[in-house]
Backbone of each chain as nested JSON, in Angstrom:
{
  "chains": [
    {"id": "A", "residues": [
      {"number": 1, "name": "UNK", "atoms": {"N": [-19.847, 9.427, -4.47], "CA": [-18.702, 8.526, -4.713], "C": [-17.824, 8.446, -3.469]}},
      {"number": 2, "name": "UNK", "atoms": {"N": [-17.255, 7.626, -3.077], "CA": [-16.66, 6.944, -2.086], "C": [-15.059, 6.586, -2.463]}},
      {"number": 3, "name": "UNK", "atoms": {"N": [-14.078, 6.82, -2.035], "CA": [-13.058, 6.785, -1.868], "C": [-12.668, 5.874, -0.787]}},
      {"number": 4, "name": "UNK", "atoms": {"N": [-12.32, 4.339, -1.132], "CA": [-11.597, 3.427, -0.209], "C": [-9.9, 2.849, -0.199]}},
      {"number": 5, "name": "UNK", "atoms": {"N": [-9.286, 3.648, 0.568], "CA": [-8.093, 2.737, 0.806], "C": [-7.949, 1.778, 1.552]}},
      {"number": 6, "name": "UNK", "atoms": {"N": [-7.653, 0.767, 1.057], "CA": [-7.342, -0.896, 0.873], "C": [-5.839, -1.334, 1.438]}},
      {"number": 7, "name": "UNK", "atoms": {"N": [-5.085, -1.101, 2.527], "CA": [-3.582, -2.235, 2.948], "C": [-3.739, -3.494, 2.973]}},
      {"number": 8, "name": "UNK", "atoms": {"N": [-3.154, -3.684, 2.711], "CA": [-2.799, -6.004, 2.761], "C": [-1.665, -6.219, 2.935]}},
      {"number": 9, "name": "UNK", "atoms": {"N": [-1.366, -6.226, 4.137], "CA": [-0.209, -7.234, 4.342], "C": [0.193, -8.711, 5.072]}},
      {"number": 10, "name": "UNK", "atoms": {"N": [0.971, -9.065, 4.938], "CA": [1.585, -10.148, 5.484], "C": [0.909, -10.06, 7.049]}},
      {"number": 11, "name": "UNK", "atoms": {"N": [0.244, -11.45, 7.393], "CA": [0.45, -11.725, 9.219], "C": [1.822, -11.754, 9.685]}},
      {"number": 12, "name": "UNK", "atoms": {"N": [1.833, -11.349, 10.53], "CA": [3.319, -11.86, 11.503], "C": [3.863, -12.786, 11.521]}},
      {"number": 13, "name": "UNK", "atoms": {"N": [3.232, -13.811, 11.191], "CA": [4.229, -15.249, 11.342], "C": [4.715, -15.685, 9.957]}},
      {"number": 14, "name": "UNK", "atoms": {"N": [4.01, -14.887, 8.907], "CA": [4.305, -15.192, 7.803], "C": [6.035, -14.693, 6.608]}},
      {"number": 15, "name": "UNK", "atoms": {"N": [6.273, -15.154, 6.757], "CA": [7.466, -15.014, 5.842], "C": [7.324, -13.573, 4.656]}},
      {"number": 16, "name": "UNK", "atoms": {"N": [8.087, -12.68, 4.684], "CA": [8.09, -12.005, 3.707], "C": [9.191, -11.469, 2.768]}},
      {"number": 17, "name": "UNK", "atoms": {"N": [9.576, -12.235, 2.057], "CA": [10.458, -12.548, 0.801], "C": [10.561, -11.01, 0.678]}},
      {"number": 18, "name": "UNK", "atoms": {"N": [10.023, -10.591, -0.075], "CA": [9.991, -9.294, -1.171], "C": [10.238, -7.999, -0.281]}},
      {"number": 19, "name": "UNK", "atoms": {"N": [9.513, -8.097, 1.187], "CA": [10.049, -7.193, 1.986], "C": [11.876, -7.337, 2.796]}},
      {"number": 20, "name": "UNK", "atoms": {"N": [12.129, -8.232, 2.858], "CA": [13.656, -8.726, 2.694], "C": [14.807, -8.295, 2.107]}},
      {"number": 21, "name": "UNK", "atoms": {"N": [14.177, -8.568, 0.58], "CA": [15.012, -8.2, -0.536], "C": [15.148, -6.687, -0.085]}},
      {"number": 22, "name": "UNK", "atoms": {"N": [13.608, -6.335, 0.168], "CA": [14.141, -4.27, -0.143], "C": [14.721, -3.979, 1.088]}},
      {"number": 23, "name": "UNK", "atoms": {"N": [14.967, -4.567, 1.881], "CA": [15.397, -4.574, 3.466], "C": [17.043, -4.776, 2.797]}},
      {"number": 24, "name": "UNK", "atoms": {"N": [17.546, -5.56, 2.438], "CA": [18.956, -5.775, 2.138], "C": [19.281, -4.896, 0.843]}},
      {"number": 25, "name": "UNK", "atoms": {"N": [18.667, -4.611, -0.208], "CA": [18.801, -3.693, -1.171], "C": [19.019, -2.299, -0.509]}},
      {"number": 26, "name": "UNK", "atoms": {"N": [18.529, -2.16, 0.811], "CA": [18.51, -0.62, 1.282], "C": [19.9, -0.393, 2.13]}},
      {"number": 27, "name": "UNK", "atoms": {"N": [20.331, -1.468, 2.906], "CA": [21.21, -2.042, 3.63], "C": [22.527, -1.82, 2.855]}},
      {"number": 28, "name": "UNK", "atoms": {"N": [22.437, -2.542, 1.318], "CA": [23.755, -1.922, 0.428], "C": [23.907, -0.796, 0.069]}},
      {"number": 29, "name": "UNK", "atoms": {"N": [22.68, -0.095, -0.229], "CA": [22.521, 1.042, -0.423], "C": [23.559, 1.955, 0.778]}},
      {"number": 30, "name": "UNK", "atoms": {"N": [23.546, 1.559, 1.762], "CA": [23.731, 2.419, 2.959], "C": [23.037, 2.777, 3.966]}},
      {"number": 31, "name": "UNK", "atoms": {"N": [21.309, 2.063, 3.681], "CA": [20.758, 2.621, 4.99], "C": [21.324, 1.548, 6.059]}},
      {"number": 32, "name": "UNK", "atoms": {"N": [21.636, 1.466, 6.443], "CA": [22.312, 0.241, 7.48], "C": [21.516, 0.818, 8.617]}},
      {"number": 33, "name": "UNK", "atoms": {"N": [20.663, 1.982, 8.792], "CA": [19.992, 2.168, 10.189], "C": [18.563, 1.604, 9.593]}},
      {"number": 34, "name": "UNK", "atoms": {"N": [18.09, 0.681, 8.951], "CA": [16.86, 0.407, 8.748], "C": [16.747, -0.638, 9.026]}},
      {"number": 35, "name": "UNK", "atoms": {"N": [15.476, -0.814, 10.404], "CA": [15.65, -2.301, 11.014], "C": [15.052, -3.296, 10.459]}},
      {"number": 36, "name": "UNK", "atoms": {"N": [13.74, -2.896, 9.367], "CA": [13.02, -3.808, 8.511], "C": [12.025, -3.422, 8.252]}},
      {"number": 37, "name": "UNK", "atoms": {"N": [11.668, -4.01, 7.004], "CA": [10.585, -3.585, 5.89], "C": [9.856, -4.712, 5.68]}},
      {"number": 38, "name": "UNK", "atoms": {"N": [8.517, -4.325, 6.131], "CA": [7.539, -5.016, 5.217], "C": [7.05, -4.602, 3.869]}},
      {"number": 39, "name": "UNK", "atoms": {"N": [6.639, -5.259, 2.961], "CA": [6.064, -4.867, 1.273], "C": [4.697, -5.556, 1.672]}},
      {"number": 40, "name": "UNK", "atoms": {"N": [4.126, -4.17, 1.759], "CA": [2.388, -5.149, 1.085], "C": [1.722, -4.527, -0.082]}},
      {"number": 41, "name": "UNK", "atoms": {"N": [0.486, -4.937, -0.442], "CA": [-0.366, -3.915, -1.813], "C": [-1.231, -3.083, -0.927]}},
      {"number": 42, "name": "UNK", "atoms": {"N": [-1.308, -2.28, -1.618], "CA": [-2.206, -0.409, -1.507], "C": [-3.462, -0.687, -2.46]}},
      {"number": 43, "name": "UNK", "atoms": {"N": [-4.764, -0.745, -2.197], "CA": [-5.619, -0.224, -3.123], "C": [-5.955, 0.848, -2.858]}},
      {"number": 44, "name": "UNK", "atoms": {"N": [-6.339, 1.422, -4.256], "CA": [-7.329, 2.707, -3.916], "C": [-8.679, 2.623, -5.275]}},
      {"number": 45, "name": "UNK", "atoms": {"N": [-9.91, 2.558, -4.403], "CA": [-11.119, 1.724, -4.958], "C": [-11.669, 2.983, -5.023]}},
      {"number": 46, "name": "UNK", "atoms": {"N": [-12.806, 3.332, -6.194], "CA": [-13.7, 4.268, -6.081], "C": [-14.79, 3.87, -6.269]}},
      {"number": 47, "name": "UNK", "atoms": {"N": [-15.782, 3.84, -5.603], "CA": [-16.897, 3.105, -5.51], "C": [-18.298, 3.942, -5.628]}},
      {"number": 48, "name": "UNK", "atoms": {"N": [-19.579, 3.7, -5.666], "CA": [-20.613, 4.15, -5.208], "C": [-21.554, 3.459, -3.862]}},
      {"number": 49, "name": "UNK", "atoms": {"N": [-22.312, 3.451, -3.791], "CA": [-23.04, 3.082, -2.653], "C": [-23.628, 1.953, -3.642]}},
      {"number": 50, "name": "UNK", "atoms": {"N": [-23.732, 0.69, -2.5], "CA": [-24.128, -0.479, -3.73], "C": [-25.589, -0.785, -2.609]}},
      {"number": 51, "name": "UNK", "atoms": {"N": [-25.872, -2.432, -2.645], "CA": [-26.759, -2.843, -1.897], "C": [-26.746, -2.64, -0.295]}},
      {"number": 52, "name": "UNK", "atoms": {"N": [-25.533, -2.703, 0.026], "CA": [-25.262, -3.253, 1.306], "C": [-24.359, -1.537, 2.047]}},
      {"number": 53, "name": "UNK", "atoms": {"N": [-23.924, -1.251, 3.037], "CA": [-23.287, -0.118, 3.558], "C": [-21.997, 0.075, 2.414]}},
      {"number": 54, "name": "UNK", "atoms": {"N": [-20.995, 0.865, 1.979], "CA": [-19.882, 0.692, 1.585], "C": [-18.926, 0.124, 2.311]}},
      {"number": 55, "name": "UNK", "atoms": {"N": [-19.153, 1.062, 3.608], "CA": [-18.17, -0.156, 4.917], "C": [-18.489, -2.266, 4.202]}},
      {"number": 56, "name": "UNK", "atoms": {"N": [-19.524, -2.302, 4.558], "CA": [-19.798, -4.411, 4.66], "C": [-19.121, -4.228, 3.241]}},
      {"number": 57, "name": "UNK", "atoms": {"N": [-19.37, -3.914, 2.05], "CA": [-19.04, -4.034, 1.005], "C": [-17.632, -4.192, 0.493]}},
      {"number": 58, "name": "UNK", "atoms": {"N": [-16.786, -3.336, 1.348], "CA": [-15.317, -3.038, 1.33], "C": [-15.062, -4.394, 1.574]}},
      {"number": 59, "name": "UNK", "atoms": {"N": [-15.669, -4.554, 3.363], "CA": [-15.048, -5.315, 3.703], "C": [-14.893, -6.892, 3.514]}},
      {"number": 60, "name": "UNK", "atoms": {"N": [-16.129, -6.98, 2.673], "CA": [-16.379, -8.435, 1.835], "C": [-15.854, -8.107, 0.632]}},
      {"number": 61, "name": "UNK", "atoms": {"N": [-14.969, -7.172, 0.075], "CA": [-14.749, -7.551, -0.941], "C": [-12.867, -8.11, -0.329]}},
      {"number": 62, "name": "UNK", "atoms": {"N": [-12.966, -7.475, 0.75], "CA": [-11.499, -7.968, 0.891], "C": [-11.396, -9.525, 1.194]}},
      {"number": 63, "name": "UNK", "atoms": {"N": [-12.595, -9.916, 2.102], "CA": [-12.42, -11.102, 2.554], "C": [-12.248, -12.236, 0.548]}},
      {"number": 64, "name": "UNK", "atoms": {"N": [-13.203, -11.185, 0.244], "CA": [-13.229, -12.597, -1.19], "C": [-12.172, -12.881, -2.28]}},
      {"number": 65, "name": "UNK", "atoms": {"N": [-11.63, -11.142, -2.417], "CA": [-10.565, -11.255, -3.178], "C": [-9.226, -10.691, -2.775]}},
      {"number": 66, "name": "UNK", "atoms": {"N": [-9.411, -9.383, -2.046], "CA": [-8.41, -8.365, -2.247], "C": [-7.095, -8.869, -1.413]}},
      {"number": 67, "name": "UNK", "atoms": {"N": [-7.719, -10.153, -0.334], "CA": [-6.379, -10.595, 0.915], "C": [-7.027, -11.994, 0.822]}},
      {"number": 68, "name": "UNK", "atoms": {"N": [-5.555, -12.126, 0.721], "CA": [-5.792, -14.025, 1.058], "C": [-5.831, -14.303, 2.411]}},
      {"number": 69, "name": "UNK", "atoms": {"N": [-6.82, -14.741, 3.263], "CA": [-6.833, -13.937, 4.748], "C": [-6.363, -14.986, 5.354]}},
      {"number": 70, "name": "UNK", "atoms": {"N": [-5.467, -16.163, 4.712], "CA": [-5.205, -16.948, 5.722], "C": [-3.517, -16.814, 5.759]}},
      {"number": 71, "name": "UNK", "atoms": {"N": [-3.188, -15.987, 5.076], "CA": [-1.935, -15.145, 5.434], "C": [-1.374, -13.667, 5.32]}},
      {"number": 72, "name": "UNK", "atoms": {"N": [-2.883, -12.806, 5.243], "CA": [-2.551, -11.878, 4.729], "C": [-3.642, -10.395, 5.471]}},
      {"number": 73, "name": "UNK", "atoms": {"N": [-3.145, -9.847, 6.228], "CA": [-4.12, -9.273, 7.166], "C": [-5.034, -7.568, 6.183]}},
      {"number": 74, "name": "UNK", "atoms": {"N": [-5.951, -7.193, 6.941], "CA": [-6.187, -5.673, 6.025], "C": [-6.919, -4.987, 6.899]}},
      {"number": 75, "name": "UNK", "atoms": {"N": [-6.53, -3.744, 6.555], "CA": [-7.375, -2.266, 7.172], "C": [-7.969, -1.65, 6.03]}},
      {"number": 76, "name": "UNK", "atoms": {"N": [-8.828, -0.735, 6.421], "CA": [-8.598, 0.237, 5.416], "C": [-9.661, 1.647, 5.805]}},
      {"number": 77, "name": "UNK", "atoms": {"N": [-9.79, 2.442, 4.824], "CA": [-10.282, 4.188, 5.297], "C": [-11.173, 4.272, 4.272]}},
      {"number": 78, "name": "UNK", "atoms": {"N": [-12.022, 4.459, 4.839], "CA": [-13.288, 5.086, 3.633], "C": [-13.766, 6.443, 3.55]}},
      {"number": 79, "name": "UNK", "atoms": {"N": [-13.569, 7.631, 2.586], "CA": [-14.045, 8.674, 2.755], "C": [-14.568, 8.714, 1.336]}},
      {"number": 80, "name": "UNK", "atoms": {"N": [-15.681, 9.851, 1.724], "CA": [-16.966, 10.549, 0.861], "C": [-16.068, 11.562, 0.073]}},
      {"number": 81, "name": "UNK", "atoms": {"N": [-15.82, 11.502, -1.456], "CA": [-15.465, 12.227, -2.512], "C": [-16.886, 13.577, -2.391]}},
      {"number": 82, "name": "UNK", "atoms": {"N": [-15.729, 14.5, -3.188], "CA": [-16.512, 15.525, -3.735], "C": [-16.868, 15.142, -4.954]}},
      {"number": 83, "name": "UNK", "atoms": {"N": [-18.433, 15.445, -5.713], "CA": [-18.625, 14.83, -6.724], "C": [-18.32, 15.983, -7.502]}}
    ]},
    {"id": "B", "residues": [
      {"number": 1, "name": "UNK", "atoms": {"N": [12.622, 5.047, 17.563], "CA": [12.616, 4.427, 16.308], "C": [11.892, 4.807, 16.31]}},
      {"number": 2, "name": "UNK", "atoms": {"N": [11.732, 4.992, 14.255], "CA": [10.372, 5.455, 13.55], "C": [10.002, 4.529, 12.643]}},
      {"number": 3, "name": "UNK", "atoms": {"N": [8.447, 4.831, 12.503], "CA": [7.965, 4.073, 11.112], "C": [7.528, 4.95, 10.432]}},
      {"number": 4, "name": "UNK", "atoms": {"N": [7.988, 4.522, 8.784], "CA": [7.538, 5.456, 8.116], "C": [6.899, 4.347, 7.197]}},
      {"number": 5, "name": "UNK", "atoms": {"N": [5.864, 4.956, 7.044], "CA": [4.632, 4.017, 5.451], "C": [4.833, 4.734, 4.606]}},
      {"number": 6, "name": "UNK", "atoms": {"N": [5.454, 4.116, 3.696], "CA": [5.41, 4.44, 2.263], "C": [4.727, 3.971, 1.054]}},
      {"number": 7, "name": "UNK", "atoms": {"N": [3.729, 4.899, 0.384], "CA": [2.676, 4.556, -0.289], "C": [3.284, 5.134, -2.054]}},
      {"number": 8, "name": "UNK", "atoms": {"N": [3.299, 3.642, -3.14], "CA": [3.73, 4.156, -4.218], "C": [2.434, 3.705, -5.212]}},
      {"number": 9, "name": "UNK", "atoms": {"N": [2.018, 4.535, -5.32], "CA": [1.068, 4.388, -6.866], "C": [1.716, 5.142, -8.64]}},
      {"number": 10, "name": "UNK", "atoms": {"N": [1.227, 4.342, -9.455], "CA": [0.958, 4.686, -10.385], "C": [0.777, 6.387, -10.606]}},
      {"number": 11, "name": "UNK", "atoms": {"N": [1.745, 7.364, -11.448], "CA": [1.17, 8.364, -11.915], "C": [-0.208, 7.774, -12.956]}},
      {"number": 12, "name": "UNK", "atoms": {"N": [-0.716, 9.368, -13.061], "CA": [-2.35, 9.596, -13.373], "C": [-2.38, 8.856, -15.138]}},
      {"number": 13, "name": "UNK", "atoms": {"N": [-0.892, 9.312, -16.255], "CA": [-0.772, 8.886, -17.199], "C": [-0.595, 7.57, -17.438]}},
      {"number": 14, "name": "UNK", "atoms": {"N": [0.166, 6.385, -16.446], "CA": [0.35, 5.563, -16.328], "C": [-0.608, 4.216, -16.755]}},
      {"number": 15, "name": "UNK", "atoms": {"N": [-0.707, 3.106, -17.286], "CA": [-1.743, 2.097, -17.826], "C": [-1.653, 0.912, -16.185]}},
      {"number": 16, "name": "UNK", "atoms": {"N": [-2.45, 0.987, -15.23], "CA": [-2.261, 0.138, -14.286], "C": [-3.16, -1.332, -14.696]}},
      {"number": 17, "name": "UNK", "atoms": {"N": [-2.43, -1.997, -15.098], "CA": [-3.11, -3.874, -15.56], "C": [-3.986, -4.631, -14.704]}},
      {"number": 18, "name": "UNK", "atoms": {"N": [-2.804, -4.299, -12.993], "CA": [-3.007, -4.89, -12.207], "C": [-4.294, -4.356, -11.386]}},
      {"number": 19, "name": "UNK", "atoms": {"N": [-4.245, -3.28, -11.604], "CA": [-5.555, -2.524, -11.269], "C": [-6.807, -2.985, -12.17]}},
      {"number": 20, "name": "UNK", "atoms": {"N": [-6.558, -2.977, -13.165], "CA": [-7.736, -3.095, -14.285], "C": [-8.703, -4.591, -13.774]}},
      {"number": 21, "name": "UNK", "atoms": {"N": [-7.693, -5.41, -13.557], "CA": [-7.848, -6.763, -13.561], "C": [-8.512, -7.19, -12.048]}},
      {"number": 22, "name": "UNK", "atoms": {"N": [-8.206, -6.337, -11.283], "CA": [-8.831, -6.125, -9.95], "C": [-9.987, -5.775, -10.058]}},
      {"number": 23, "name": "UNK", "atoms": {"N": [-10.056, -4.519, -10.822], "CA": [-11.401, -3.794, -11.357], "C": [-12.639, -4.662, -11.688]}},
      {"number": 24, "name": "UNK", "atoms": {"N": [-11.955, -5.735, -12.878], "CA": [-12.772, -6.665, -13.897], "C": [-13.679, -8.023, -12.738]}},
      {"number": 25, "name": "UNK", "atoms": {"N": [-12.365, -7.662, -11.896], "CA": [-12.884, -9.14, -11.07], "C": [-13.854, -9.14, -10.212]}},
      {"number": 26, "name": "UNK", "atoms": {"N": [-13.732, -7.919, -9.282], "CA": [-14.803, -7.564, -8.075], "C": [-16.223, -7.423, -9.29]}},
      {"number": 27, "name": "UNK", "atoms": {"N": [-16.094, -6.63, -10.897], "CA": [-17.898, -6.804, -11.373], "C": [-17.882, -8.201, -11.415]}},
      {"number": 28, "name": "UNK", "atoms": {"N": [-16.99, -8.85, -12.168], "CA": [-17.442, -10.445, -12.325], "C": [-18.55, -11.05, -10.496]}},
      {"number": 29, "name": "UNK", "atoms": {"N": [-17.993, -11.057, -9.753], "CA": [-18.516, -11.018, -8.404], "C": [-19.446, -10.062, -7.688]}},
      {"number": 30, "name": "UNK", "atoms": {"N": [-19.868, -9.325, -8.903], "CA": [-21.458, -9.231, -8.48], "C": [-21.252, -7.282, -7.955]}},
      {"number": 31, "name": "UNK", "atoms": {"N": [-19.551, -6.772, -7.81], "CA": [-19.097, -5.554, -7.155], "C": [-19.465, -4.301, -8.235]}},
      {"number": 32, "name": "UNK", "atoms": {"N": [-20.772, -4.389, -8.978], "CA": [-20.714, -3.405, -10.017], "C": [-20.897, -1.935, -9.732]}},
      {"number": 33, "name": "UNK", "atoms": {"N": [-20.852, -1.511, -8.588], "CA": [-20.682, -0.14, -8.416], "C": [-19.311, 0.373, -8.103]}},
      {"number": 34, "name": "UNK", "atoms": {"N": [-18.283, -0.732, -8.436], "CA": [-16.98, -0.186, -8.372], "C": [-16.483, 0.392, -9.67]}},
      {"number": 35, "name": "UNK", "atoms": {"N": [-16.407, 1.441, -9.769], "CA": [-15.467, 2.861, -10.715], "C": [-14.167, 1.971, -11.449]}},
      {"number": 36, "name": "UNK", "atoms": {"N": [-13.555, 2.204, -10.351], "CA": [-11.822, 2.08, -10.653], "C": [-11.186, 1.825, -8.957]}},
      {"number": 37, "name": "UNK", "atoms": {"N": [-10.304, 1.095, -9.747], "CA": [-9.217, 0.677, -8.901], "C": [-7.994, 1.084, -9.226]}},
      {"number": 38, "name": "UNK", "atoms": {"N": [-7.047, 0.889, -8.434], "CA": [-5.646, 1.546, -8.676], "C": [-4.577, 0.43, -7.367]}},
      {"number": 39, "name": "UNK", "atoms": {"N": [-3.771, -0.002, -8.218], "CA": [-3.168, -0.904, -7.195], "C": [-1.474, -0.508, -7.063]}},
      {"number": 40, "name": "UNK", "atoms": {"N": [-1.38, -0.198, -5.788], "CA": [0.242, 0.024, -5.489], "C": [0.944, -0.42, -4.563]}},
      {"number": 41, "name": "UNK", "atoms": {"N": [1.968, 0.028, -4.129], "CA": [2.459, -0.618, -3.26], "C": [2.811, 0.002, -1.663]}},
      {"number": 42, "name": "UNK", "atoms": {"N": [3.084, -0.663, -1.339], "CA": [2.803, -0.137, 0.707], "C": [4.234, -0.874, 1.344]}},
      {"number": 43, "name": "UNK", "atoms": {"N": [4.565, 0.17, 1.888], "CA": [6.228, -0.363, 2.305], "C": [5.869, 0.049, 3.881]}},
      {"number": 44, "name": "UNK", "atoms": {"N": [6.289, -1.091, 5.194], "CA": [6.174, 0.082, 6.427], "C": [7.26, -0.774, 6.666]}},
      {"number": 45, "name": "UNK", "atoms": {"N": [8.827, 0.446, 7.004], "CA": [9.98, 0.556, 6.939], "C": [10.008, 1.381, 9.048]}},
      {"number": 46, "name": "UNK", "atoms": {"N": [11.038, 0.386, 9.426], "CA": [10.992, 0.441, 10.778], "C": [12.945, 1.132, 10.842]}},
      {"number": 47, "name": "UNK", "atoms": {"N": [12.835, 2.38, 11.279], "CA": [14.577, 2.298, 10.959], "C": [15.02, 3.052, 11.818]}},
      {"number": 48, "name": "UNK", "atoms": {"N": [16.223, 3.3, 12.429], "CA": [16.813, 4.719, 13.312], "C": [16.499, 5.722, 12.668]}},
      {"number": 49, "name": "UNK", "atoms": {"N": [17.7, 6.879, 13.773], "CA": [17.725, 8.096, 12.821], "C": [18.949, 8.049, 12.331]}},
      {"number": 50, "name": "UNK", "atoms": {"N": [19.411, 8.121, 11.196], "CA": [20.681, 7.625, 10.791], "C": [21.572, 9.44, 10.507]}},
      {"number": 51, "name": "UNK", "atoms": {"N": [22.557, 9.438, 9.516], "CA": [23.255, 10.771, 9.375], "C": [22.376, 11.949, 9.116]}},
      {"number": 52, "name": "UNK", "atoms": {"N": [21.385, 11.529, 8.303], "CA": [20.649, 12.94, 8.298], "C": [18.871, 12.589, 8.81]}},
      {"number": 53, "name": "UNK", "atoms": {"N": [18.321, 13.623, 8.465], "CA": [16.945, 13.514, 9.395], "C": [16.153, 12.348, 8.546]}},
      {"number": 54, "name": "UNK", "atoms": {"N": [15.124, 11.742, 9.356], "CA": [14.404, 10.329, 8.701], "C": [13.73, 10.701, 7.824]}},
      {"number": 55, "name": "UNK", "atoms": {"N": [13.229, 12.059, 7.7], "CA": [12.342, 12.306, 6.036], "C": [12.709, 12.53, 4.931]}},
      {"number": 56, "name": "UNK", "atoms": {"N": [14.42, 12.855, 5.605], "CA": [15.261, 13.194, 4.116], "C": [15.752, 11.769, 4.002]}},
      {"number": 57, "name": "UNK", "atoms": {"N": [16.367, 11.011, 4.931], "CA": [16.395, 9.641, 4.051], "C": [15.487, 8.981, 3.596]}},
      {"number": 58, "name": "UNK", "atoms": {"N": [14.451, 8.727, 4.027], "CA": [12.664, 8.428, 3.362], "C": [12.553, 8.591, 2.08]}},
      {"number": 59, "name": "UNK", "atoms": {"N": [12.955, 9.988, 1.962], "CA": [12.389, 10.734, 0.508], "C": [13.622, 9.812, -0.317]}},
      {"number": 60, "name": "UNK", "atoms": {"N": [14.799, 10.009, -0.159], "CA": [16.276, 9.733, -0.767], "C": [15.884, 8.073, -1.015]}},
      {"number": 61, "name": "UNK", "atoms": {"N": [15.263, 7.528, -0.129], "CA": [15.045, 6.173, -0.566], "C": [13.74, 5.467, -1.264]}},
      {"number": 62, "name": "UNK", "atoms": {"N": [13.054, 6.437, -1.424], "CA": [12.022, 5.979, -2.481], "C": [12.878, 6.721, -3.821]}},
      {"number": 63, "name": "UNK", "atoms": {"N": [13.568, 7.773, -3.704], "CA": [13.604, 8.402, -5.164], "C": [14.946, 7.039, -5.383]}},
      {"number": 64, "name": "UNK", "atoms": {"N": [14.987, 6.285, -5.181], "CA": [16.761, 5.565, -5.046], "C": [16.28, 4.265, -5.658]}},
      {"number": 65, "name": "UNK", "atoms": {"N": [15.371, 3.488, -4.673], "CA": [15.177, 2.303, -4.834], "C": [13.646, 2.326, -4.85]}},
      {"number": 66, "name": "UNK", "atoms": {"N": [12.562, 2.693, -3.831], "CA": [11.227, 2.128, -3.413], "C": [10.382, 2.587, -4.33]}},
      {"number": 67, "name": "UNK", "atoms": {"N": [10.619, 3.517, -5.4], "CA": [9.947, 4.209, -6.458], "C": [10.677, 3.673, -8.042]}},
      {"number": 68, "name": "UNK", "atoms": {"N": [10.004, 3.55, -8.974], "CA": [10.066, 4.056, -9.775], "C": [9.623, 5.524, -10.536]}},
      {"number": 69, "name": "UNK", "atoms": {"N": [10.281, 6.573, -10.069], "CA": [9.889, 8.196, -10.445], "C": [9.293, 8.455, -11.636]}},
      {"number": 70, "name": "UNK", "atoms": {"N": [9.921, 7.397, -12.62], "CA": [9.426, 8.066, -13.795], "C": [8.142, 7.53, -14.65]}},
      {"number": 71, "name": "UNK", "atoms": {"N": [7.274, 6.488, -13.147], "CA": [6.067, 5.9, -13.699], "C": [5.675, 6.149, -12.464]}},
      {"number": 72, "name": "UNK", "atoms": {"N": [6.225, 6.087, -11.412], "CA": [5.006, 6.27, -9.865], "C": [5.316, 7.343, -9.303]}},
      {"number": 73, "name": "UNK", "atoms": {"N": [4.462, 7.564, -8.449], "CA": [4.531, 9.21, -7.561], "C": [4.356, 7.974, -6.124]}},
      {"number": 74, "name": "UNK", "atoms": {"N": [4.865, 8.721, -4.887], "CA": [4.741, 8.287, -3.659], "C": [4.386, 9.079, -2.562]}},
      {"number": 75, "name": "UNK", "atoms": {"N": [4.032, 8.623, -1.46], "CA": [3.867, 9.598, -0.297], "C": [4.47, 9.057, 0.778]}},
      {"number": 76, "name": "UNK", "atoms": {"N": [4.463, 9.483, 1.788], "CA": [4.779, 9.034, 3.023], "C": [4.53, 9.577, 4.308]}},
      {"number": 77, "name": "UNK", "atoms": {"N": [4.096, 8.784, 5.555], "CA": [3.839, 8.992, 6.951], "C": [4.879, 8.532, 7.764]}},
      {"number": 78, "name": "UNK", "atoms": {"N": [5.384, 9.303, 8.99], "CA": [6.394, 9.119, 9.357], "C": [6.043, 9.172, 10.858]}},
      {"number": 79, "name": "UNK", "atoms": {"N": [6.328, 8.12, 12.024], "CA": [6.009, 8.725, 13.485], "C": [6.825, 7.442, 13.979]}},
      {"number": 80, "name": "UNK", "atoms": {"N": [7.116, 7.819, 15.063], "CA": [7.733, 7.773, 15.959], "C": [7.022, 6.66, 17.065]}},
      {"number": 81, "name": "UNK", "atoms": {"N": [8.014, 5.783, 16.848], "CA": [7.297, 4.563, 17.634], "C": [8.288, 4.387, 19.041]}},
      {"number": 82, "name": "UNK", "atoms": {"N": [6.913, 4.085, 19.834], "CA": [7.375, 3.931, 21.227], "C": [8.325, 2.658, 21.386]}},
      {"number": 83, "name": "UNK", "atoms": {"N": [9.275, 2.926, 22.406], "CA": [10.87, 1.854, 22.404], "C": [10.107, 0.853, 23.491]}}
    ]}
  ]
}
């Protein structure tokens, strides 16, 4: 079993609303030393070994669903679970 | 300046939807050696060092605002970005 973490966030040129809000929510709060926040989604996938490497697999599954890739960039880490 | 990534998932008791539905979608698309999914959220927060040290405000600001404690658990990475 395979253990994949999944980031998605925003490209750079893209606008990010929701990271904003927690940027000014933190700001009232008092962090006033926080220069800015991005918000993106976290997966964490547990997989087996399918047809293809788990790496190609990950990474087509991001292209198809996990990031909308025409505004939304991704990394991610794949490690081998103890079974 | 530092960045710190802040990673909030779902505790283990918790019912994740948004996960499930992630889950459901990659088999619909053919991804049937995927287990489980788990979907959270990813904050990368760019800030000084303000009155006290950046891990104690880190921590102080997920338990404040970037968490919900009493449904998610969080982690965080913290380094020091070149000026």
């Amino acid at each position: 079993m395979y253990l994949a973490k999944v980031y998605v966030t925003y490209k750079e040129s893209i606008l990010d609303p929701k990271g904003e809000a927690v940027h000014d929510a933190l700001h009232r709060l008092g962090y006033t030393n926080v220069d800015s926040v991005e918000l993106g989604k976290y997966f964490e996938i547990k997989l087996t070994a399918g047809k293809k490497t788990v790496e190609a697999e990950v990474d087509e599954m991001c292209d198809r669903l996990l990031a909308n890739v025409n505004m939304e960039s991704y990394r991610y880490e794949i490690t081998e679970m103890e079974a």
